[in-house]
C-alpha positions as a printed Julia matrix, in Angstrom:
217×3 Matrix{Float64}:
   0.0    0.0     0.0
   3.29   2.41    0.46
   3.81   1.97   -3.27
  -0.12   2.94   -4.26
   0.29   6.59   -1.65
   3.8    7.25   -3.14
   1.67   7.89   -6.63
  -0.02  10.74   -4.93
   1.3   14.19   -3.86
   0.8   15.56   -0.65
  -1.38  18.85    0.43
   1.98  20.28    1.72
   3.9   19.51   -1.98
   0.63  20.6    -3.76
   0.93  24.25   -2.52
   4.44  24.55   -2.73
   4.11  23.43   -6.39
   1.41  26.13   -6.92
   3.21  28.82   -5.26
   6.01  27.87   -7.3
   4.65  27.76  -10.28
   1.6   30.58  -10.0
   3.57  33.16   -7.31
   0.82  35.58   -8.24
  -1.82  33.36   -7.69
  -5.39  33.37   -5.77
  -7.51  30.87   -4.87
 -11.31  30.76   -2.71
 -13.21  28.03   -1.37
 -16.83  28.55   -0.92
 -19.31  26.56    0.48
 -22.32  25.62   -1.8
 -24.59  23.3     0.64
 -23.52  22.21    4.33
 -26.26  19.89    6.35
 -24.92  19.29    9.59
 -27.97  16.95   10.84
 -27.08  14.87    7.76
 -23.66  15.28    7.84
 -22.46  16.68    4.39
 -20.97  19.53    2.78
 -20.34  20.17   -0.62
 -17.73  22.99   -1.36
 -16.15  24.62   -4.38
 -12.69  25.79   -5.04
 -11.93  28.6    -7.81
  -8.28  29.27   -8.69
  -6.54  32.14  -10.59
  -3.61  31.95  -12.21
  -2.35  35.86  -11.52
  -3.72  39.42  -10.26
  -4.82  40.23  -13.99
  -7.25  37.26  -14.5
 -11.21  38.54  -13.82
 -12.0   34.88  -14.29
 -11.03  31.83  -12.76
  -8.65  29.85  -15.06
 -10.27  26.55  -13.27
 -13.16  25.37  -11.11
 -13.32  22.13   -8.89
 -15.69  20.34   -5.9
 -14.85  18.2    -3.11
 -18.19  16.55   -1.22
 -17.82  15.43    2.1
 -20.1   13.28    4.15
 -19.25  12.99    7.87
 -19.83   9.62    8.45
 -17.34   8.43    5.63
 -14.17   9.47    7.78
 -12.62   7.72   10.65
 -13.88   8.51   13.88
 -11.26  10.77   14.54
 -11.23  12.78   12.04
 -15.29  13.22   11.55
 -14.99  16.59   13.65
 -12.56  18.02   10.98
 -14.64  16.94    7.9
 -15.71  20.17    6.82
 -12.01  21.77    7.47
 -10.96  18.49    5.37
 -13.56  18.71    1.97
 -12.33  22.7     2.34
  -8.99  21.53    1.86
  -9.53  18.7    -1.03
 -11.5   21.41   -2.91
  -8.6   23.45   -3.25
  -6.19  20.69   -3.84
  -8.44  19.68   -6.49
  -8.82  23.33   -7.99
  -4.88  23.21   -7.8
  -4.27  19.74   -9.62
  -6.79  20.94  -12.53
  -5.23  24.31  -13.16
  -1.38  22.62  -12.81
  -2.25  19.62  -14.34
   0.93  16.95  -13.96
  -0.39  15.06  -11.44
  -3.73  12.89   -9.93
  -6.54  15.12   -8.34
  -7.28  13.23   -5.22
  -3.52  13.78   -2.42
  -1.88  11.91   -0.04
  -3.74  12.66    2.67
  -6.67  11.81    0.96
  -5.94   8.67   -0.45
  -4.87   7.43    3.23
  -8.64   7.97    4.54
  -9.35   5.71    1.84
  -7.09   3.1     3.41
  -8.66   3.48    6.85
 -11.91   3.58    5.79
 -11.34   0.44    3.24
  -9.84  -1.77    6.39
 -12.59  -0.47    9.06
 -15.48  -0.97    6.33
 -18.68  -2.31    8.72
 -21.19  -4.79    7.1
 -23.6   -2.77    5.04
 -27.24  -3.33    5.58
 -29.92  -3.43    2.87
 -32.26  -0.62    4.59
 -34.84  -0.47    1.84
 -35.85  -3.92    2.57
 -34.5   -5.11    6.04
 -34.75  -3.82    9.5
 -31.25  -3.56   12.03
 -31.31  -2.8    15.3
 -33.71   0.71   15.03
 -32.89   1.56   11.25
 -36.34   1.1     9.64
 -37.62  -0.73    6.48
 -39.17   0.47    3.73
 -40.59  -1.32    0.52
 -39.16   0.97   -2.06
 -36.58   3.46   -2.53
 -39.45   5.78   -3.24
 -40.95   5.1     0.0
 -37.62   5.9     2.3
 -36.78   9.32   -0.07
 -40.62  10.55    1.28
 -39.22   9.59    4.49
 -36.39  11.95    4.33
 -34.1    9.19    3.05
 -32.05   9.49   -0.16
 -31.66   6.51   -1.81
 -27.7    6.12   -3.28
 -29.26   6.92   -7.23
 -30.94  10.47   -6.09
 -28.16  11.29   -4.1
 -25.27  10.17   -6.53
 -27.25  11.96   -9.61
 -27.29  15.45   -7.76
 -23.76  15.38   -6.19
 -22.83  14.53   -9.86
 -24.4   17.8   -11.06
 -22.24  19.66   -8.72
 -18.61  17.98   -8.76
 -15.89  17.57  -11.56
 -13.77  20.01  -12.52
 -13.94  23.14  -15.26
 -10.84  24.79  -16.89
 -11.59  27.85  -17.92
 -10.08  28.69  -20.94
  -7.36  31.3   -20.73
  -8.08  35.28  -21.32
  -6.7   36.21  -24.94
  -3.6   38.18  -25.12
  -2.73  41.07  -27.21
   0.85  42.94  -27.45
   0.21  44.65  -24.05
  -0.44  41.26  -22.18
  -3.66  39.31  -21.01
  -6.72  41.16  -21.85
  -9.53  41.59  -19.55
 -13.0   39.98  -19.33
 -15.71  42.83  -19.32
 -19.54  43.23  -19.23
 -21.72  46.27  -19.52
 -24.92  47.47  -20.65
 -25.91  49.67  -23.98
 -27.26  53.05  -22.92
 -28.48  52.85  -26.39
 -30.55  49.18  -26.74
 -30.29  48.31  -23.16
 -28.87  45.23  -24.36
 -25.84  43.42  -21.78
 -22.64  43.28  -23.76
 -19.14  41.7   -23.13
 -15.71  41.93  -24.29
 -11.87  40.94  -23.96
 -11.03  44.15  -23.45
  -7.07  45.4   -23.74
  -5.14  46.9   -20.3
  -3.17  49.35  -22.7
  -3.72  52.93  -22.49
  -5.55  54.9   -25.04
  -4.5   55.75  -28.06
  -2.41  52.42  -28.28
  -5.17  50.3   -26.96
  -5.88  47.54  -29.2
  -9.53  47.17  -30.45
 -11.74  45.29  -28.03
 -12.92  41.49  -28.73
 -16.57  41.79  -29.07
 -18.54  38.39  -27.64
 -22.55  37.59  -28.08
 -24.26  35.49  -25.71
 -25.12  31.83  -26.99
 -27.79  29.57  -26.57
 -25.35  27.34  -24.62
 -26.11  30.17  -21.63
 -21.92  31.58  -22.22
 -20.15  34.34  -23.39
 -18.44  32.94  -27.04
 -16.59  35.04  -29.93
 -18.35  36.6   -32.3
 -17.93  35.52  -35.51
């Protein structure tokens, strides 16, 4: 099991990395949903590349469900899906390397060799856990079966690299957004950090049917 960690980088060598390599950069966790009676938090990481960028050059998740962890460490899960979100955010803007760290991958261990005997609860009763005869039965319960659950955290994690803002002779160029005093239409733009009058023209951008900003052609 040595061999299978030693494939994975640590939180400590994943921020070194990124300060190495991004000096200028920024990153922010926020969190999306937290349920502390059920025990789960869902929380995304956004990470910039430098100062100039007005949009995140990649966007990850980490979910993290309470009673997944060791016992120790179920106090700290919240700090802990904090943390993989930005190691995640990290590992998809640096690329070079698997998402998931060290630390990570060693709950995984734990949790693999102190597995308990799962219990069919849709159809069985243990102890004081209840029974129901469907899945549809224990979700009106308050219940999520594993399909409803997996399907929305789905929705929510998996990384997005943004694609990089266009440069022009004076450097990166800058996302912007407005609104026509004229039409009263929203516009956007790459728009160039030179000064006026060696400003290069602006790249104009239309809003698509895909719901995002594209080039207009």
């Amino acid at each position: 099991m040595a061999g299978f960690l030693e494939n994975y980088e640590g939180n400590k060598e994943r921020t070194d990395r990124w300060i190495a390599t991004f000096a200028n950069g920024r990153l922010e966790a926020h969190i999306v949903e937290f349920n502390a009676d059920k025990g789960f938090v869902l929380v995304q990481a956004k990470a910039w590349r430098n100062q100039e960028e007005t949009e995140p050059a990649g966007i990850d998740y980490a979910f993290g469900y309470r009673e997944a962890y060791n016992p120790n460490m179920k106090r700290w899960f919240v700090e802990d899906t904090v943390t993989s979100a930005l190691m995640r955010v990290m590992a998809l803007v640096m690329g070079g390397t698997e998402k998931a760290t060290k630390e990570t991958m060693e709950q995984v261990k734990i949790n693999d060799a102190t597995k308990p005997v799962e219990h069919d609860y849709w159809t069985t009763k243990f102890g004081d856990i209840p029974s129901y005869k469907t899945a549809g039965e224990a979700e009106q319960a308050g219940i999520p079966s594993l399909g409803s659950s997996m399907d929305e955290i789905a929705k929510q994690l998996g990384g997005e690299l943004v694609q990089e803002a266009p440069q022009c002779s004076h450097g990166h160029r800058v996302f912007r957004t407005g609104t026509s005093a004229k039409t009263g239409k929203e516009w956007a733009n790459w728009s160039c950090v030179g000064k006026k009058p060696d400003q290069c023209e602006p790249l104009w951008l239309v809003f698509t049917s895909r719901g995002k900003w594209e080039p207009q052609v």
